[in-house]
C-alpha positions as CSV (number, residue, x, y, z in Angstrom):
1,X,24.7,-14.7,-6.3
2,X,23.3,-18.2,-5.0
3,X,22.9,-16.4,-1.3
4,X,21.0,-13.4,-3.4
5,X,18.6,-15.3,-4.9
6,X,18.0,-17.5,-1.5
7,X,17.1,-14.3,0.2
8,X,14.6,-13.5,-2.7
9,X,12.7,-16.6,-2.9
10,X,12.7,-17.1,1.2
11,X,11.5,-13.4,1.3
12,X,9.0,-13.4,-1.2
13,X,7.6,-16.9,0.8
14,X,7.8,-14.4,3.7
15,X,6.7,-11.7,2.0
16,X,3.2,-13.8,1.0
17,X,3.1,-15.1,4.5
18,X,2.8,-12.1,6.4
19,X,0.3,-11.2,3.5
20,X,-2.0,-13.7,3.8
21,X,-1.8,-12.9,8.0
22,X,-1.8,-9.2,7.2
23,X,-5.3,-10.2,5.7
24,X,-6.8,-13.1,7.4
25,X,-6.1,-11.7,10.8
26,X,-8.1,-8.4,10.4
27,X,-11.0,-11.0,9.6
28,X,-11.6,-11.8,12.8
29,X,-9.5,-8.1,14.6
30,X,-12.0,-5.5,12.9
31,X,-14.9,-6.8,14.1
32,X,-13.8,-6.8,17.5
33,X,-12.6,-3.8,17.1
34,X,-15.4,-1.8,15.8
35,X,-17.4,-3.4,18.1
36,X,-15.6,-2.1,21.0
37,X,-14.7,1.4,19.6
38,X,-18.3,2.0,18.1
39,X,-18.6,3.4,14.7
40,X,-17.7,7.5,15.5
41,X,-15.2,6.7,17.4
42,X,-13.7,4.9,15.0
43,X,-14.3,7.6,12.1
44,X,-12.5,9.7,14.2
45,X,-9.4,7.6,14.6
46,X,-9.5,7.2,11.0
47,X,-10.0,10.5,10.2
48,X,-6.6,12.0,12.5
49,X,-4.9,9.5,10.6
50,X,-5.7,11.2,7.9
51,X,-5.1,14.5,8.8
52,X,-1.8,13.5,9.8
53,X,-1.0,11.5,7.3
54,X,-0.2,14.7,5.4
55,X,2.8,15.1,7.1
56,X,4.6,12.1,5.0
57,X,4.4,15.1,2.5
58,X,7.3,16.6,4.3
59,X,10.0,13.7,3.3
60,X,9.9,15.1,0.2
61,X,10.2,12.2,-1.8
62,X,13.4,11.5,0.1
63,X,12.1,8.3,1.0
64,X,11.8,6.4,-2.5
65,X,15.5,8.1,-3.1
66,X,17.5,6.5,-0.5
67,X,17.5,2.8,-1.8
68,X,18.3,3.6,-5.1
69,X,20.9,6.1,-4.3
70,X,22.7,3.5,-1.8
71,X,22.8,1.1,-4.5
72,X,24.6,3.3,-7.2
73,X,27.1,4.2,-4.5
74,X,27.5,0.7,-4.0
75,X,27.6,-0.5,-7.4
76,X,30.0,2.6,-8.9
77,X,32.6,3.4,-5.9
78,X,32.1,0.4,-3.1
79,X,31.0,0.3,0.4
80,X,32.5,3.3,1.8
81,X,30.8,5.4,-0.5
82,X,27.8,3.8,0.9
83,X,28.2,4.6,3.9
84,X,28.7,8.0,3.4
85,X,25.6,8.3,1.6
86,X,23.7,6.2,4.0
87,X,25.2,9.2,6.5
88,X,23.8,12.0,4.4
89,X,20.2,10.4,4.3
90,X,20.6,9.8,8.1
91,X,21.3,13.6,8.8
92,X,18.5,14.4,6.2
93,X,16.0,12.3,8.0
94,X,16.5,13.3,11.4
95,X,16.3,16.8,10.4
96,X,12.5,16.0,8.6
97,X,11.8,13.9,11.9
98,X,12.6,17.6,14.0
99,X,10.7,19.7,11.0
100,X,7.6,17.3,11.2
101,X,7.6,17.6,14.8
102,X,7.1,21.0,14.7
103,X,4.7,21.5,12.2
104,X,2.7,18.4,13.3
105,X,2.2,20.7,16.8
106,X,1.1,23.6,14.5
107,X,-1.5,21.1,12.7
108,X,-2.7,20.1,16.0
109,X,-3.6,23.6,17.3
110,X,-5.2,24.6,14.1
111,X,-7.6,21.4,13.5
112,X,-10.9,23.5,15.0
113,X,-10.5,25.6,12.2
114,X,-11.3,23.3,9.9
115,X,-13.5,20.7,12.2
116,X,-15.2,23.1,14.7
117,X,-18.6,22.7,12.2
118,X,-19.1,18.6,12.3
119,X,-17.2,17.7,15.4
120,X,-18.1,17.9,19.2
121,X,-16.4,19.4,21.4
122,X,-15.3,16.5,23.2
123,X,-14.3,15.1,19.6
124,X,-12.6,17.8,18.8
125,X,-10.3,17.4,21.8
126,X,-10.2,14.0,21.7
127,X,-8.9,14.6,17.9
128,X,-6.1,16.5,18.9
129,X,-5.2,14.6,21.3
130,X,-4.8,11.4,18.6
131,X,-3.3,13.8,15.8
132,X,-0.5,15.2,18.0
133,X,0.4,11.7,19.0
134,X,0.3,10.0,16.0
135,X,2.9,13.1,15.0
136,X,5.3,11.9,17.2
137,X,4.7,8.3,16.0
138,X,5.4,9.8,12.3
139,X,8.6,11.9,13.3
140,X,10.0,8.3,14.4
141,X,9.1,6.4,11.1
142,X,11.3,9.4,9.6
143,X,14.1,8.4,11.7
144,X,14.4,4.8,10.6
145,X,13.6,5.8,6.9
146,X,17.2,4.9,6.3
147,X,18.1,2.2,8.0
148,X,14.7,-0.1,6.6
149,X,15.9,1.3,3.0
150,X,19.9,-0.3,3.9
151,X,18.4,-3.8,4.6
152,X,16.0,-3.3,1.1
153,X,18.9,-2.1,-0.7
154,X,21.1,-5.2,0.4
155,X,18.0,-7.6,-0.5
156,X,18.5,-8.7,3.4
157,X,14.7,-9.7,2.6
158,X,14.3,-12.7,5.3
159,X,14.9,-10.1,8.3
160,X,13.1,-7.8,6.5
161,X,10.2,-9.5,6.0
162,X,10.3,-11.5,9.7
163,X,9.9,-7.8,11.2
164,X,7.0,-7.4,8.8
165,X,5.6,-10.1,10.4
166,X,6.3,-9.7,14.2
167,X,4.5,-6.5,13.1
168,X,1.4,-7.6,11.7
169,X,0.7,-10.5,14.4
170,X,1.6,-8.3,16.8
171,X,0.1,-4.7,16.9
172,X,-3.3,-6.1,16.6
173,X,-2.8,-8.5,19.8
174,X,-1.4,-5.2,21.4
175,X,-4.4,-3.3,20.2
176,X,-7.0,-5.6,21.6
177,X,-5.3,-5.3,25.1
178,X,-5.7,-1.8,24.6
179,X,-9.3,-1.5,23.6
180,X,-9.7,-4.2,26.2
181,X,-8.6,-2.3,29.0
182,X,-10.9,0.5,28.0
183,X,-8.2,3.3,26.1
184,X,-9.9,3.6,22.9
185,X,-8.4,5.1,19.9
186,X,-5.1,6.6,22.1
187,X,-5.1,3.1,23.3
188,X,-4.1,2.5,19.8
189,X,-2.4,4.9,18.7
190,X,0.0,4.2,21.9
191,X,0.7,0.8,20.7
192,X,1.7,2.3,17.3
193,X,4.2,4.4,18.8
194,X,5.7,1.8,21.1
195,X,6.1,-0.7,17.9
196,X,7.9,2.2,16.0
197,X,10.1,2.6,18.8
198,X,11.0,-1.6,18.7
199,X,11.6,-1.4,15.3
200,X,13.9,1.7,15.1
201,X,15.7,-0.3,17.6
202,X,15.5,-3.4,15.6
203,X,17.2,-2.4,12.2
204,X,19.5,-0.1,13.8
205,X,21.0,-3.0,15.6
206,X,20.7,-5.2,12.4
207,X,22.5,-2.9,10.1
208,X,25.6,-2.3,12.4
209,X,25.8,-5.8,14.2
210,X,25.0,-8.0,11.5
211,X,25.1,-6.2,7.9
212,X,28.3,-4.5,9.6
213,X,27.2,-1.0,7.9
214,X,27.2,2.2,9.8
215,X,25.8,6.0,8.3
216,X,29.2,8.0,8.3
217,X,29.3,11.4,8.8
218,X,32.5,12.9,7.9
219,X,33.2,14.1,4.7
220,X,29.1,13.6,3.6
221,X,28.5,13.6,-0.4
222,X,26.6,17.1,-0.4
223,X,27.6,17.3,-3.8
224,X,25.2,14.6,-4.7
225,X,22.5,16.6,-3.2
226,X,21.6,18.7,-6.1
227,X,21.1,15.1,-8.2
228,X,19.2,13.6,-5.6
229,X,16.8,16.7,-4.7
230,X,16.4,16.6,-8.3
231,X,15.0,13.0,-8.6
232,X,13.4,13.0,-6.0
233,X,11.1,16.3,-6.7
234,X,8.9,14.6,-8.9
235,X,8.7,11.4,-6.8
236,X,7.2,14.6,-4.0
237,X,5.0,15.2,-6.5
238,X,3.3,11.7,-6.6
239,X,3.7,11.8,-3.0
240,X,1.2,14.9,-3.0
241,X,-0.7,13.8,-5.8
242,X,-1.2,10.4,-3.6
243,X,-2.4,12.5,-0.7
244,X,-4.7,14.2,-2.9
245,X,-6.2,11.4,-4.1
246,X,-6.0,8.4,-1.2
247,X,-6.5,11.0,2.3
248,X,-8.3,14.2,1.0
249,X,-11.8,11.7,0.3
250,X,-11.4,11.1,4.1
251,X,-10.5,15.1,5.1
252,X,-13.6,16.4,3.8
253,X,-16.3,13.9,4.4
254,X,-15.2,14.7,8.2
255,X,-16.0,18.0,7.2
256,X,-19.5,17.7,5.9
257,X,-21.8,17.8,9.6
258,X,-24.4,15.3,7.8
259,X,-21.3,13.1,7.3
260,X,-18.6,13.5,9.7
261,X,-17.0,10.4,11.5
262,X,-19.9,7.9,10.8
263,X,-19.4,8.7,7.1
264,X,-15.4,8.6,7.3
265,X,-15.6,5.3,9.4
266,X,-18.2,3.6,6.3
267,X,-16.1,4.8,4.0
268,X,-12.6,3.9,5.3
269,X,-14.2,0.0,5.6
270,X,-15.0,0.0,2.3
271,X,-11.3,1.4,1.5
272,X,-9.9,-1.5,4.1
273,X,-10.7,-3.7,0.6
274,X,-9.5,-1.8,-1.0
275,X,-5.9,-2.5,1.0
276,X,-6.2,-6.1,0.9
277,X,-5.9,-6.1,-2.5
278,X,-3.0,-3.3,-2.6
279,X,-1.1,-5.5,-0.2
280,X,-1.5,-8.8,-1.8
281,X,-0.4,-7.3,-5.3
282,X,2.5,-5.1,-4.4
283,X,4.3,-7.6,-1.9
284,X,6.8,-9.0,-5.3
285,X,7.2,-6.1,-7.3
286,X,8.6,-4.0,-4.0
287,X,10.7,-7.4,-3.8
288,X,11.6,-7.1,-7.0
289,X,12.5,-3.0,-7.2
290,X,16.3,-3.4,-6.7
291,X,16.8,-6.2,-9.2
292,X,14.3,-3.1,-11.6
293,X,17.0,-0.7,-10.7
294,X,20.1,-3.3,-11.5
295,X,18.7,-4.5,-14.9
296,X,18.1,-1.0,-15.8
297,X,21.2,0.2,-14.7
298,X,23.3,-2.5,-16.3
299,X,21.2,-1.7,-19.3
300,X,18.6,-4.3,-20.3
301,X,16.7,-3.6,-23.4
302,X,13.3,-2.6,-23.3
303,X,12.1,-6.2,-24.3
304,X,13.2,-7.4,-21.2
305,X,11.9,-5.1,-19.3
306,X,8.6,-5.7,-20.9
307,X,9.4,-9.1,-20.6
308,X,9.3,-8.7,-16.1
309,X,6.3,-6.4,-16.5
310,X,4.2,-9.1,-18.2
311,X,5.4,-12.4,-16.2
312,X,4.9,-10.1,-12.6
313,X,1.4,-8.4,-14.0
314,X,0.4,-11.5,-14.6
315,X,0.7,-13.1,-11.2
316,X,-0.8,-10.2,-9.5
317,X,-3.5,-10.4,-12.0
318,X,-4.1,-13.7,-11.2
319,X,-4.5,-12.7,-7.7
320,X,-5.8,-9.5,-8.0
321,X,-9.1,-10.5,-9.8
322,X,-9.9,-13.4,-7.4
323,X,-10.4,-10.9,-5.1
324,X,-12.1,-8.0,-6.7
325,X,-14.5,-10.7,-8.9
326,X,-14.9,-12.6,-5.4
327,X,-15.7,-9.4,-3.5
328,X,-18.1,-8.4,-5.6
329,X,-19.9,-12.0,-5.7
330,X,-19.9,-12.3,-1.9
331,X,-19.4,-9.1,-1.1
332,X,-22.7,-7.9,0.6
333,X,-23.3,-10.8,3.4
334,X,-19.4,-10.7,3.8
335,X,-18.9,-7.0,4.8
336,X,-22.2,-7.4,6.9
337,X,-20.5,-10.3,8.7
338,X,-17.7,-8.6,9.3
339,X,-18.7,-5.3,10.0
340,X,-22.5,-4.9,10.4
341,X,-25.4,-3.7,8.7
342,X,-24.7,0.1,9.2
343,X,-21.7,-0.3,7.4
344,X,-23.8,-1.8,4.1
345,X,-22.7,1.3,1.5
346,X,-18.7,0.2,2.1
347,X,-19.8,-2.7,-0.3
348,X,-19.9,0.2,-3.3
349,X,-17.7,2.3,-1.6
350,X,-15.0,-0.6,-2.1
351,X,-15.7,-1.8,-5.7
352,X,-15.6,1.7,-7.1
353,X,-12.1,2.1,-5.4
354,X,-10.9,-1.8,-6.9
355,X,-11.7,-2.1,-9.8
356,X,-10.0,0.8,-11.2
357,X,-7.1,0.6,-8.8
358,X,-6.4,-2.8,-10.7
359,X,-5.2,-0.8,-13.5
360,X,-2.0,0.7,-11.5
361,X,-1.4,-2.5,-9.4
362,X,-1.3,-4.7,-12.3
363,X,1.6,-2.5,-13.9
364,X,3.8,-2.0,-10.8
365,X,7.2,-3.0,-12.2
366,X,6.2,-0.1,-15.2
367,X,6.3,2.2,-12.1
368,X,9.4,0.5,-11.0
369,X,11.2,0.5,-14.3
370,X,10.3,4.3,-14.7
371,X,11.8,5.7,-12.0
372,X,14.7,3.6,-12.1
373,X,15.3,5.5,-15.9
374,X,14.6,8.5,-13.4
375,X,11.8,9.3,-15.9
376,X,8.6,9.8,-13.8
377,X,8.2,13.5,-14.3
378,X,5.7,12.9,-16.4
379,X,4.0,10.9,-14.5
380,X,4.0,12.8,-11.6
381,X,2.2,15.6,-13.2
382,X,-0.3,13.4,-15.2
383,X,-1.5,11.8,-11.0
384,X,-1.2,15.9,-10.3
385,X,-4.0,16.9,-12.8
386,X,-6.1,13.9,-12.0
387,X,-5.8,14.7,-7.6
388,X,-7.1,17.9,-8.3
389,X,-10.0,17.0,-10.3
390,X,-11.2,13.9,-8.0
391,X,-11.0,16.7,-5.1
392,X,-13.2,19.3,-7.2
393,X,-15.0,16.4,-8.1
394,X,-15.2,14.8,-5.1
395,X,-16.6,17.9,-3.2
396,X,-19.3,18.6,-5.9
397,X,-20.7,15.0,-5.8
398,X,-20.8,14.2,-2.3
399,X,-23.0,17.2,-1.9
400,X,-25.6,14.7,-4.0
401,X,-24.3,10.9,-3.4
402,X,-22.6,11.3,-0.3
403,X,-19.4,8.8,0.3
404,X,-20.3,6.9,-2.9
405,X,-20.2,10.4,-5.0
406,X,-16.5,10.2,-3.8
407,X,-15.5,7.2,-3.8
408,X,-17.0,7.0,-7.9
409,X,-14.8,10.7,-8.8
410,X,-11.5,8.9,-6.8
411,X,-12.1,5.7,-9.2
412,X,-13.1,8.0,-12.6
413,X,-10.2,10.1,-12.1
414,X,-7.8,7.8,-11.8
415,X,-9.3,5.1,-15.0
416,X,-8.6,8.9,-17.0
417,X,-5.0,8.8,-15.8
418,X,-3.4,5.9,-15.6
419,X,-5.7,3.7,-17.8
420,X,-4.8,6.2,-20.7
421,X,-2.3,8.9,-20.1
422,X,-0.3,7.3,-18.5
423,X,-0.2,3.8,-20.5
424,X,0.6,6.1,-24.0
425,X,3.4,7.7,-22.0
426,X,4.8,3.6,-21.0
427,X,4.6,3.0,-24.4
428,X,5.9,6.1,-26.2
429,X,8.5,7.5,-23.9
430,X,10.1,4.6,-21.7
431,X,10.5,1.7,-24.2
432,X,7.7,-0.4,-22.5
433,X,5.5,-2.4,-25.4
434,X,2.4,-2.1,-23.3
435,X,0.2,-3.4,-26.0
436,X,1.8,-6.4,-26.0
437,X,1.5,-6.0,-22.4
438,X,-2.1,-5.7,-22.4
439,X,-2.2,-9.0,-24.9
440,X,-1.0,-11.0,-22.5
441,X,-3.2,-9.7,-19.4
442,X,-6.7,-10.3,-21.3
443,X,-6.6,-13.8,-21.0
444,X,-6.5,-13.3,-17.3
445,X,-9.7,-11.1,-16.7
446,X,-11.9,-14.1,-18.1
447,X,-12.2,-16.7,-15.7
448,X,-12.9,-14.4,-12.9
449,X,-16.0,-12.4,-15.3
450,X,-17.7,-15.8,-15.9
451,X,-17.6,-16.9,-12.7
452,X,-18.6,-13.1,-10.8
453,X,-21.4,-13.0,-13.1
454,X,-22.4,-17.3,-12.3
455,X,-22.3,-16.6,-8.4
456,X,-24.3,-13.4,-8.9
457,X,-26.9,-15.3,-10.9
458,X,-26.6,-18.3,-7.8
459,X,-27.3,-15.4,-5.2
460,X,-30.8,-15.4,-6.3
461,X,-31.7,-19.2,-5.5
462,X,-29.0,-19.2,-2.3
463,X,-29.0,-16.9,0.6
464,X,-25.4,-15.9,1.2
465,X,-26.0,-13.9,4.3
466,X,-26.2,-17.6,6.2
467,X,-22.7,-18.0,7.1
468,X,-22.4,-21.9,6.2
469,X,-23.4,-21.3,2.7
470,X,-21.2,-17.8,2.7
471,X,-18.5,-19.7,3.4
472,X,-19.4,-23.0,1.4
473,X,-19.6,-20.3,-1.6
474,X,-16.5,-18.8,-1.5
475,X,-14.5,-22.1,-1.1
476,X,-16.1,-23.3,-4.1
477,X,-15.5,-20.4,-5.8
478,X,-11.8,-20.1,-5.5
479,X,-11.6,-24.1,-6.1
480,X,-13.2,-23.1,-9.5
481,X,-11.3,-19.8,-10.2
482,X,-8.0,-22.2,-9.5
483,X,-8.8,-25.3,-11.6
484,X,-10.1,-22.9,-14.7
485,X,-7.2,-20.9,-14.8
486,X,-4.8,-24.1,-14.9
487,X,-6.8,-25.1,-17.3
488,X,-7.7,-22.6,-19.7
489,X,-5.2,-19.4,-18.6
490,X,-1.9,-20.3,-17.2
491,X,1.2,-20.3,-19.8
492,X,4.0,-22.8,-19.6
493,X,6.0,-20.9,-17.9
494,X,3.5,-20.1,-14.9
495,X,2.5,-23.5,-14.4
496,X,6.2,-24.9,-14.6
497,X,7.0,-22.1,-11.8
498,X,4.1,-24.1,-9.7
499,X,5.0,-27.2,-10.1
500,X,8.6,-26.4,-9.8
501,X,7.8,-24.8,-6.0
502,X,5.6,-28.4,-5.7
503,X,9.0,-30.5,-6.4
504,X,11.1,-28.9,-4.4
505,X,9.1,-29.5,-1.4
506,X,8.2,-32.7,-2.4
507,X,11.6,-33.3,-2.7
508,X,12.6,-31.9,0.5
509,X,9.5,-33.5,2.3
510,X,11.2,-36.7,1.4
């Protein structure tokens, strides 16, 4: 137990390390890199990811299955049980990794009938090229499926979250090499494929040198499949539904001629934002997913689940509205800092994508308590309704407001869903007191609201767009944001976890 809960607090140090390198290194990478790819060449790139991105469609929800399948066989009938079900997701994933190979070819072949309209020629090769490509890269990400989810299911999170960062530091060193060296967008969608390969090779090695643990393949628990087919069908259907509503935007912008890449490569920087804030929130409630599935499974009443839901929603509130409020203070001279005045719109593009995606992030451990009760059908189908109206939506506006029409239907569809339909069914169908959840997350939205709407008010006596006083700005703001909230916000029990994590290195300092 003492080892378990040394591998969650390392890894969750980790896990915010290779956050805060996951973000600050882009700061100075992007640039560079648009620079030296130019702005449709980089909508392109971004735009074959998209297309292929689709093909994650064909796991089938698989994916989300394995650790919490592993862990029941672990937890009911011991480790050879595991193993045998680590075999069965191994077979299963190496078949999807053939099955995506195949139709990824057939996706390549037919992109001109969808792109022949608002891309070149030479773009439209150059497209297929990248798409067919990144297929193969996706066919291997299949193939390790199970071995990352044996590390995550074992809470093994200090290798885990060591790859992560070899990962993050790395690939973008590799990438500038590439670009460098003059092979544009394959250039980096080789080094993507090479790092796939390094960490296939990685956790396989990992998982049967160190953890000792080795997918079986005799006597496989097929019967199991019907179960696990079942739970994970409606974890497909969010997977759709996220297609729908993160990559379609992206799919047919490319497809408007007045548009194309230079609208896809405006609007995917305004949606790079929109990431740093989903990786900064999500890092501890992913950490935290198989200690959901044990308290759930060892049966933990609905107070305490509500209980983790508030204490984690609150520290990813705390984080998540420094960086929404902050962005939208500073975030005009920032994004024309760090990606140039023709990329100006991805300053709306990105606050109508955050600020409702706060609603979601902040209740990740909801999500996480759901499926663990294996109750996220209706979910599934509430995020199916709302990705087919932000498409019909999206297509009609965009036709008037261009990339801000669709970025404004992605964020009003998804305020309908999850800020009400699916918050009744937390409250009404899983146990979850989410008003007593939304109590306690008020308090948190005030600091950063006084102080958005202060630095808006300074902008109009300071000019922001000079980097010493951009910088000078933001400093000051998060110095305030931090004192305030210690002040006036934080419970006892959030400041006592700080000053606990203070002690201990102070302690160990000494």
């Amino acid at each position: 137990m003492a080892q378990e809960k040394s591998q969650l607090k390392i890894g969750i140090v980790l896990n915010y390390v290779n956050m805060i390198l996951g973000n600050l290194i882009p700061i100075f990478y992007t640039p560079i890199m648009l620079t030296l790819l130019g702005q449709s060449e980089y909508g392109l790139y971004k735009l074959a990811s998209s297309v292929t991105s689709y093909l994650s469609l064909i796991s089938m929800g698989l994916g989300s299955a394995i650790t919490r399948y592993l862990i029941k066989s672990r937890e009911e009938e011991g480790k050879d049980a595991e193993e045998r079900m680590f075999g069965l997701f191994d077979v299963i994933f190496n078949v999807i990794a053939v099955a995506a190979l195949v139709i990824g070819t057939l996706l390549t072949i037919g992109l001109p009938l969808w792109y022949s309209k608002s891309l070149t020629d030479a773009q439209l090769t150059r497209m297929q090229l990248l798409v067919f490509m990144m297929v193969i890269n996706m066919a291997l990400s299949f193939s390790q499926s199970p071995y990352l989810s044996v590390v995550n299911a074992h809470e093994k999170f200090v290798f885990l979250q060591c790859m992560n960062i070899v990962q993050t530091c790395g690939v973008p060193c590799l990438n500038l090499v590439a670009l460098y060296l003059g092979f544009g967008s394959v250039g980096l969608t080789i080094t993507a494929m090479g790092a796939s390969i390094l960490t296939r090779i990685a956790y396989q090695f990992y998982v049967r040198s160190k953890m000792q643990l080795r997918p079986r393949i005799k006597n496989l628990p097929t019967d199991k499949l019907k179960e696990i087919m079942g739970f994970a069908f409606w974890i497909f259907v969010a997977n759709v539904v996220g297609q729908l509503y993160n990559a379609t935007d992206t799919v047919m912008i490319g497809m408007i001629p007045a548009l194309a890449t230079t609208g896809v490569a405006v609007y995917n920087v305004g949606g790079t934002f929109n990431g740093i804030m989903f990786s900064l929130t999500t890092g501890v409630s992913s950490l935290l997913a198989p200690k959901t599935n044990r308290m759930v499974f060892q049966g933990a009443s609905c107070d305490e689940l509500t209980d983790l839901a508030i204490r984690v929603g609150r520290i990813q509130g705390y984080i998540m509205t420094l960086i929404v409020s902050g962005f939208i203070a500073f975030g005009r001279p920032f994004v024309a800092f760090y990606a140039g005045d023709e990329y100006a719109d991805a300053y709306w593009v990105a606050i109508l994508m955050m600020i409702p995606n706060m609603i979601p992030l902040v209740q990740s451990i909801c999500l996480n308590v759901v499926v663990a009760q294996n109750k996220h059908k209706f979910r599934s189908l509430v995020y199916l309704g709302i990705a087919i109206l932000n498409v019909v939506g999206t297509w009609f506006l965009m036709q008037y407001m261009g990339i801000i029409g669709a970025a404004l239907m992605t964020g009003v569809a998804l305020i309908i869903g999850q800020g009400f339909v699916v918050n009744w069914y937390y409250h009404k169908k899983t146990g979850l007191d989410m008003l007593r959840f939304w109590k306690q997350m008020l308090s948190v939205y005030i600091v950063p609201t006084l102080l958005c709407t202060g630095a808006l008010l300074l902008s109009n006596w300071i000019d922001f767009y000079k980097l010493p006083a951009l910088f000078a700005g933001i400093a000051l703001y998060i110095v305030m944001y931090c004192g305030l909230n210690w002040l006036f916000t934080m419970n006892d029990y959030e400041k006592e976890m700080i000053l606990g994590r203070m002690k201990r290195k102070g302690h160990k300092a000494v």
